[in-house]
C-alpha positions in Angstrom: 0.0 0.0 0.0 2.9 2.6 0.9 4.3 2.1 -3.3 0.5 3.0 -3.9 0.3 5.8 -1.7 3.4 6.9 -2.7 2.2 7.1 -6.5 -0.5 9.1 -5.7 1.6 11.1 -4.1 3.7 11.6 -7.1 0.5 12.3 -9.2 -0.4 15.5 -6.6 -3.5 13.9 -5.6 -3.0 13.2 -1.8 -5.6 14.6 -0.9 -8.8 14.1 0.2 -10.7 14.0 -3.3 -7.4 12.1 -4.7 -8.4 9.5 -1.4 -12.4 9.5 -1.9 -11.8 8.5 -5.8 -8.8 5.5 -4.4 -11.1 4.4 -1.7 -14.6 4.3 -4.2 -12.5 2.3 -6.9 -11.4 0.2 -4.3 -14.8 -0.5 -3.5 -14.4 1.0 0.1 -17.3 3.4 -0.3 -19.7 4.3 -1.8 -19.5 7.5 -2.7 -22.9 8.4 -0.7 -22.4 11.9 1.2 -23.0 9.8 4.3 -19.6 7.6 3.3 -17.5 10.8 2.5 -18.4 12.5 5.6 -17.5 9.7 7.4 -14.3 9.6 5.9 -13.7 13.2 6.4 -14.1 13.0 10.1 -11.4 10.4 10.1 -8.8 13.2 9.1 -9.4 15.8 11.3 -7.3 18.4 12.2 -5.3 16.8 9.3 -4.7 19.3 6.2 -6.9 18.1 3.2 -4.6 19.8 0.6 -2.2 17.4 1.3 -2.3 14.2 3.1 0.6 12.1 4.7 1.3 8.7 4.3 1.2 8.3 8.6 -2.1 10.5 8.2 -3.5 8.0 5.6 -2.7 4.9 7.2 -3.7 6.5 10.8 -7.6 7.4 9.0 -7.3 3.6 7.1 -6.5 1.9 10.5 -10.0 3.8 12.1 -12.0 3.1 9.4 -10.5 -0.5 9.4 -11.4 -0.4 13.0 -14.7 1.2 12.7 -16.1 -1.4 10.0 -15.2 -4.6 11.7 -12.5 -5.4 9.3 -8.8 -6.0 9.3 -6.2 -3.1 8.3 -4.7 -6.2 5.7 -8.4 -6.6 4.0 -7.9 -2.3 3.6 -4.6 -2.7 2.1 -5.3 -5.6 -0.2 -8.9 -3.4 -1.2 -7.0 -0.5 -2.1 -4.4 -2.2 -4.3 -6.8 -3.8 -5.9 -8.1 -0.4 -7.1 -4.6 1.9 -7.0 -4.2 1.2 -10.7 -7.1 2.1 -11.5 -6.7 5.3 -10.0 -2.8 5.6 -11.4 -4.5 5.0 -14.6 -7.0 7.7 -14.2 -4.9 10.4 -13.6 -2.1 9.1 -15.9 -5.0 9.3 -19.0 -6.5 12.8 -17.4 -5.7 16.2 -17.8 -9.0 17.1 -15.6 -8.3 18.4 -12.3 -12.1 16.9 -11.8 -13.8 13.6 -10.9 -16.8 13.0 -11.7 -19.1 10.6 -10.9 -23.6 10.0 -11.6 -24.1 12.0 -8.6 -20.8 14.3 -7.1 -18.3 16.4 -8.2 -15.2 16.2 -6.2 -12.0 18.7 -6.8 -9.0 16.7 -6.8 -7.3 19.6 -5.2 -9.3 20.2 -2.6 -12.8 18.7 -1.5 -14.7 21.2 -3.2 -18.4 19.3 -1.4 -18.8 22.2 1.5 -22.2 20.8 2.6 -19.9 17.8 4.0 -18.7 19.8 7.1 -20.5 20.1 10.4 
C-alpha cells in the first residue's frame, strides 16, 4: 500500500478527493455523502490539501477499526483499485472527478455541505 500511496503522491492527488476516488474504486465506499463525511471525520485536524502517508494509514486503520475489518483486508482493497486510480490520472488532464451524482476537486474537497 505505501508504493501505492506513494504514486498518488507523485501524481499530486494526496488529498482528500485524490483519497475519496482511491477508496470508491477500491470498492471502500460508496461514494454516498453519508460515506465521504464519514471519511472526512477520520482526518481531522489533518490538512486536506495534502495528506501524509502516517495520516492515511492512521484514518485507514480507524476506518478498518470502525467497519469490523482488518487493516490487511484495507490494504489488499485499495491495491486492488490503486491502478485504476494511477490510470485515471495518468490518462486525465481534468483536475475533476466525476461521478452519476458528485463532483469532487481533486485539489481540494470542493463538497462544502460535507462539514458540520
Amino acid at each position: 500500500m505505501d508504493a501505492a500511496f506513494n504514486e498518488l503522491k507523485a501524481t499530486g492527488h494526496n488529498n482528500f478527493g485524490g483519497i475519496i476516488k482511491w477508496m470508491k474504486e477500491s470498492k471502500l465506499i460508496d461514494g454516498n455523502p453519508e460515506s465521504i463525511k464519514s471519511i472526512k471525520a477520520l482526518f481531522a485536524g489533518q490538512n486536506l490539501k495534502n495528506i501524509g502517508p502516517d495520516e492515511f494509514k492512521n484514518a485507514m486503520s480507524k476506518f478498518a477499526a470502525s467497519n469490523g475489518i482488518s487493516f490487511d483486508q484495507i490494504s489488499q482493497k485499495l491495491m486492488s483499485g490503486a491502478k485504476i486510480v494511477a490510470n485515471f490520472y495518468q490518462g486525465s488532464q481534468s483536475e475533476d472527478y466525476h461521478d452519476d451524482d458528485h463532483e469532487y476537486d481533486l485539489e481540494y474537497d470542493a463538497q462544502d455541505d460535507y462539514d458540520d
